[in-house]
C-alpha positions as CSV (number, residue, x, y, z in Angstrom):
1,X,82.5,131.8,142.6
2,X,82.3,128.9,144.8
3,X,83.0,125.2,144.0
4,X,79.7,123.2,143.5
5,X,79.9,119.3,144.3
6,X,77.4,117.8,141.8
7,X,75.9,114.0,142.8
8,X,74.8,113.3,139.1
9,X,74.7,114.0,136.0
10,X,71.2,115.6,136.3
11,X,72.0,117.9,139.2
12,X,74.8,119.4,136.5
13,X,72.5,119.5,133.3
14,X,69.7,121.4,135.7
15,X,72.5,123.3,137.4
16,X,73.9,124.5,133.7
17,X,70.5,125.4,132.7
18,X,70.4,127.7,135.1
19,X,73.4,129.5,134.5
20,X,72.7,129.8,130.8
21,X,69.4,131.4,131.7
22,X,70.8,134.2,134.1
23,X,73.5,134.6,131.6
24,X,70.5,135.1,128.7
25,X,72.2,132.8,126.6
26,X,70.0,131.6,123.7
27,X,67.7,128.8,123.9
28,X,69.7,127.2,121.1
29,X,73.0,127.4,122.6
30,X,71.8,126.4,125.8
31,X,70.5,123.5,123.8
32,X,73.6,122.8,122.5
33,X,75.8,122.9,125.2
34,X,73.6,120.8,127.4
35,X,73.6,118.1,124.8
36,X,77.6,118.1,124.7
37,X,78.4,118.0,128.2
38,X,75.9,115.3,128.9
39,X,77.7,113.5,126.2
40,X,80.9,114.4,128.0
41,X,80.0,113.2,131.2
42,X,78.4,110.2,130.3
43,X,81.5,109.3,128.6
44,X,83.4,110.2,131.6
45,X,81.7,110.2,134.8
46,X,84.4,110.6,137.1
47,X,85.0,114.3,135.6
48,X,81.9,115.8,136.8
49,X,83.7,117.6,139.7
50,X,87.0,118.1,138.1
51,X,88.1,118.5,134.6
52,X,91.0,116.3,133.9
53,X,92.8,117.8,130.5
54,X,93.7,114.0,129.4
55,X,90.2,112.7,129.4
56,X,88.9,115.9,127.4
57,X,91.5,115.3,124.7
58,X,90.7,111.9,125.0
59,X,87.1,112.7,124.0
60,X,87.4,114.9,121.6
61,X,89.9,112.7,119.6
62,X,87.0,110.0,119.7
63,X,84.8,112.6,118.2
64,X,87.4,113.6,115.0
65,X,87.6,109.7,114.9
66,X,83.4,109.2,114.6
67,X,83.8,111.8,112.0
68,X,82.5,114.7,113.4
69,X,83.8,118.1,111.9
70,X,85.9,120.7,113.8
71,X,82.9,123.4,114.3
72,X,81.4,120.5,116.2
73,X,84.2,119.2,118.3
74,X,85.3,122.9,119.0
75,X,81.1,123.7,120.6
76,X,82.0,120.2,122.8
77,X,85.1,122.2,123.8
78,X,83.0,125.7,124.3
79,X,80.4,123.8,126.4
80,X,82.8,121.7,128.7
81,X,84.7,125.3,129.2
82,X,82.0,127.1,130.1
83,X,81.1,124.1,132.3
84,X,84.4,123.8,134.9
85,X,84.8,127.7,134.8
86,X,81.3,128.9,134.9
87,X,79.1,126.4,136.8
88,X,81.5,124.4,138.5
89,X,83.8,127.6,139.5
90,X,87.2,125.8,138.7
91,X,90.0,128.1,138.2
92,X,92.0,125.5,135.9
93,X,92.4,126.7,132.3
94,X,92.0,123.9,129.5
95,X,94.6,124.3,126.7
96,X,93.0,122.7,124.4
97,X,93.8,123.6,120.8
98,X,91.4,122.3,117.9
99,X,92.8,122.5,114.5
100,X,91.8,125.1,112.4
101,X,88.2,124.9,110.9
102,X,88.5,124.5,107.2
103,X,87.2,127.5,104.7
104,X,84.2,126.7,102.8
105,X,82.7,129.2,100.9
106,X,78.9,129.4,101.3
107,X,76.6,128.0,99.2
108,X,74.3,130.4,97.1
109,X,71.5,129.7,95.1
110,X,70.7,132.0,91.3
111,X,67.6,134.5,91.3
112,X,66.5,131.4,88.7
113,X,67.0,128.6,91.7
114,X,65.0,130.4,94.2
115,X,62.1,131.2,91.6
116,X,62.2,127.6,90.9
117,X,61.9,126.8,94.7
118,X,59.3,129.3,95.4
119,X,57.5,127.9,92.6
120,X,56.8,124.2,94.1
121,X,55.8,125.5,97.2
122,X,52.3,125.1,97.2
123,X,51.2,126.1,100.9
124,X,50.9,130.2,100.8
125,X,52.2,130.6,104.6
126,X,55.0,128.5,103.9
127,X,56.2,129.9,100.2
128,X,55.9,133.4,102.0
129,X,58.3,132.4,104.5
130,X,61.0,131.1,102.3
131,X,60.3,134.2,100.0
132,X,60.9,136.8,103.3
133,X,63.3,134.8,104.4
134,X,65.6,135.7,101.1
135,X,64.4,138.5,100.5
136,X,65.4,139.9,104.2
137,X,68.8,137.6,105.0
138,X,66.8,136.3,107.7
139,X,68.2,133.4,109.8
140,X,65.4,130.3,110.2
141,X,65.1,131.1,114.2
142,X,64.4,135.4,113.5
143,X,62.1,133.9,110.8
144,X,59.6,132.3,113.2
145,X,60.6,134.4,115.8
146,X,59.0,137.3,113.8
147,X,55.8,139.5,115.7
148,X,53.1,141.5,113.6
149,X,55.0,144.5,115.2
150,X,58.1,143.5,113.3
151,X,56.6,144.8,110.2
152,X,56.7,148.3,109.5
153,X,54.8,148.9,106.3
154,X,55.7,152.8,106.6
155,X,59.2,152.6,106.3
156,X,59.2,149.3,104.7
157,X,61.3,147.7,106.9
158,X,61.6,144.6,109.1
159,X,62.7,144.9,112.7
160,X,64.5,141.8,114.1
161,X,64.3,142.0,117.8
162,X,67.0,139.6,120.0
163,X,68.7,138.3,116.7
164,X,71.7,136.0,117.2
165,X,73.8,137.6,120.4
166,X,70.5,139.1,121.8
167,X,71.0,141.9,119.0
168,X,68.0,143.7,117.3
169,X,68.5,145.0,113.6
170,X,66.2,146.4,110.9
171,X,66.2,144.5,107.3
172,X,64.5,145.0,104.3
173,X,61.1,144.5,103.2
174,X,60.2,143.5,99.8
175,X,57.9,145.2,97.7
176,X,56.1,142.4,96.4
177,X,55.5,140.5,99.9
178,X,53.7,143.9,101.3
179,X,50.1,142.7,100.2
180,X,50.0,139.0,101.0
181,X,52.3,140.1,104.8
182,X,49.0,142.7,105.2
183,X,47.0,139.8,104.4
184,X,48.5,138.0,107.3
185,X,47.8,140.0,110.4
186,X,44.3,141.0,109.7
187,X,42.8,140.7,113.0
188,X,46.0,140.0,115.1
189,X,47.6,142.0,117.5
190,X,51.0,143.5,117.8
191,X,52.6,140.9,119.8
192,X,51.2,138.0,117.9
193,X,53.4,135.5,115.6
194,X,53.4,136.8,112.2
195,X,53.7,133.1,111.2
196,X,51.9,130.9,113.6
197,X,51.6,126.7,113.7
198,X,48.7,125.0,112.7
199,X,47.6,124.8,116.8
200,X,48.4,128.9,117.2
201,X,51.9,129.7,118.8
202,X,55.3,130.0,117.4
203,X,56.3,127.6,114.5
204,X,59.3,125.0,114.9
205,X,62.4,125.7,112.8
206,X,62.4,122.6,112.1
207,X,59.2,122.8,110.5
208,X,59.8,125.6,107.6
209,X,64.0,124.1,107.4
210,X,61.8,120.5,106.4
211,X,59.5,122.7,104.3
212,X,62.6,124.5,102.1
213,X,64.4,120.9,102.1
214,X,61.6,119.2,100.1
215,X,61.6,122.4,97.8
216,X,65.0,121.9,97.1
217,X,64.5,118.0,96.6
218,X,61.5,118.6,94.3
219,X,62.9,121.8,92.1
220,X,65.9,119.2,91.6
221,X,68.5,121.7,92.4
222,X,71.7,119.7,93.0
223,X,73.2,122.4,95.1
224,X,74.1,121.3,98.9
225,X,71.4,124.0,99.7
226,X,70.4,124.3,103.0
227,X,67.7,126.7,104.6
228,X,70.6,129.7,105.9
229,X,71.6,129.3,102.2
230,X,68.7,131.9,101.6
231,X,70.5,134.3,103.6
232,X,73.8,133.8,102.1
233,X,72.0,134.1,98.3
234,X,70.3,137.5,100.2
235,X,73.8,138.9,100.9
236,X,75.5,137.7,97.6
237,X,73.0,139.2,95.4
238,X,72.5,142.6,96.8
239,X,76.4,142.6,97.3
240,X,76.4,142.4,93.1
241,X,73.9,144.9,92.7
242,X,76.5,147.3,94.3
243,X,75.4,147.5,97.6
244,X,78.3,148.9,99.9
245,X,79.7,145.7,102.1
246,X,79.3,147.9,105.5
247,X,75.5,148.2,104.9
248,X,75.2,144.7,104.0
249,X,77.0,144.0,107.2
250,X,74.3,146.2,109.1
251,X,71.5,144.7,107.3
252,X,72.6,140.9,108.2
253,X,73.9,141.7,111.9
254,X,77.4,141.0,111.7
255,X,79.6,142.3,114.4
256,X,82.6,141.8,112.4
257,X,83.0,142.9,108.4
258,X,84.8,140.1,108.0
259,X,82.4,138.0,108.6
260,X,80.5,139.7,105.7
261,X,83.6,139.9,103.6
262,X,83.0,135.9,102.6
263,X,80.9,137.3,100.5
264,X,83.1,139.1,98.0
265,X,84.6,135.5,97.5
266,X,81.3,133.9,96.1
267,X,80.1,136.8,94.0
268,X,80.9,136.2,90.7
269,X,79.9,139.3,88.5
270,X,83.1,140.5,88.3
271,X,85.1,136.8,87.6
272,X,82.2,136.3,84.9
273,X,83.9,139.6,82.9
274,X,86.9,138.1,82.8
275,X,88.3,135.5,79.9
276,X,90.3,132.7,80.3
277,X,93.4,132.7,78.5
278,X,92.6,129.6,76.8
């Protein structure tokens, strides 16, 4: 690949765009990573030809020191990378080590705390959303990315199409969402939104992630819960009903088991049938 010589800090940001697109990165990390490099180069202008390994330490030592974590510092890193060796066509490697992210186990929510958030959802669309949402393991983004042909009412199942990594998947379909998710493509066709906005189109993330937060908030759960915590109680659950971990691993999309082997560590059926000593 050639070397570009960028003017300004737009020229790079359109230029990056671009790659991401041929490259059929996700609109979310192409989001990302355009938001940290134009951090980067605002920060340090004089690097927009030529990475200079001081000044990118530099930066993302200001970053641990405005008390951002390690998965975030480590995306700046990602997205300057790609940058110098992708767009601009640099052959210099960066090494860069970040310190190790810390473990945290996931946080799940009890079959009682998502009854109790279901219940104080008032809007229909919205409470069916948060209730497919756990009962598939969907992330927020496949949520609202779902079609009317996603649902197969035959087989009862739920096809993801261009998950995270561009991967399609099938997932559950709960029983008891099968009449009101009938309901909800009466008279629309097999490419339309299963969950539209208010003004017809594809729903924001933001949107339903806002919708689940208030939930939380008004069911007074003190958990840290967050949205993707539905898909980590989806997991957890079905992994305690004896579900094998390799089919849980197919049902969520994981490329690697290990990833879906966090989930032994949270389930706590087995740690309940034991006694303390005490």
């Amino acid at each position: 690949m050639a070397n570009i010589q960028f003017q300004n800090i737009e020229q790079v940001l359109q230029e990056l765009k671009r790659v991401l697109v041929l490259r059929n990165y996700s609109y979310a990390t192409s989001k990302s990573y355009t938001g940290c490099l134009k951090r980067f180069l605002q920060k340090h202008p004089q690097e927009i030809n030529e990475p200079n390994q001081v000044s990118i330490e530099d930066f993302l030592l200001d970053l641990y020191k405005d008390g951002f974590s390690a998965q975030t510092v480590q995306s700046y890193l990602q997205a300057i990378q790609f940058f110098y060796r992708e767009v601009v066509g640099t052959c210099i490697d960066l090494h860069i080590k970040t310190p190790k992210r810390p473990t945290r186990l996931p946080v799940i929510l009890s079959h009682k705390e998502i009854e109790q958030v279901l219940q104080v959802i008032t809007n229909r669309k919205h409470r069916t959303m948060v209730a497919l949402a756990y009962g598939a393991g969907l992330r927020v983004s496949e949520l609202t990315d779902l079609r009317v042909g996603s649902v197969d009412f035959e087989e009862k199942m739920l096809h993801v199409y261009q998950g995270k990594g561009k991967k399609d998947r099938v997932t559950l379909l709960p029983d008891v969402l099968v009449s009101e998710l009938k309901k909800r493509i009466e008279g629309k066709c097999f490419n339309d939104y299963l969950f539209e906005s208010e003004r017809g189109g594809r729903l924001s993330t933001r949107s339903i992630q806002s919708v689940f937060d208030r939930a939380v908030k008004k069911a007074e759960i003190k958990k840290p819960a967050t949205f993707h915590s539905l898909r980590h109680s989806f997991a957890t659950h079905i992994l305690e009903q004896g579900t094998d971990l390799r089919f849980i691993q197919k049902l969520l999309g994981h490329s690697n088991i290990r990833t879906t082997q966090q989930y032994t560590h949270v389930s706590t059926v087995s740690l309940r049938s034991i006694q303390s000593p005490l």
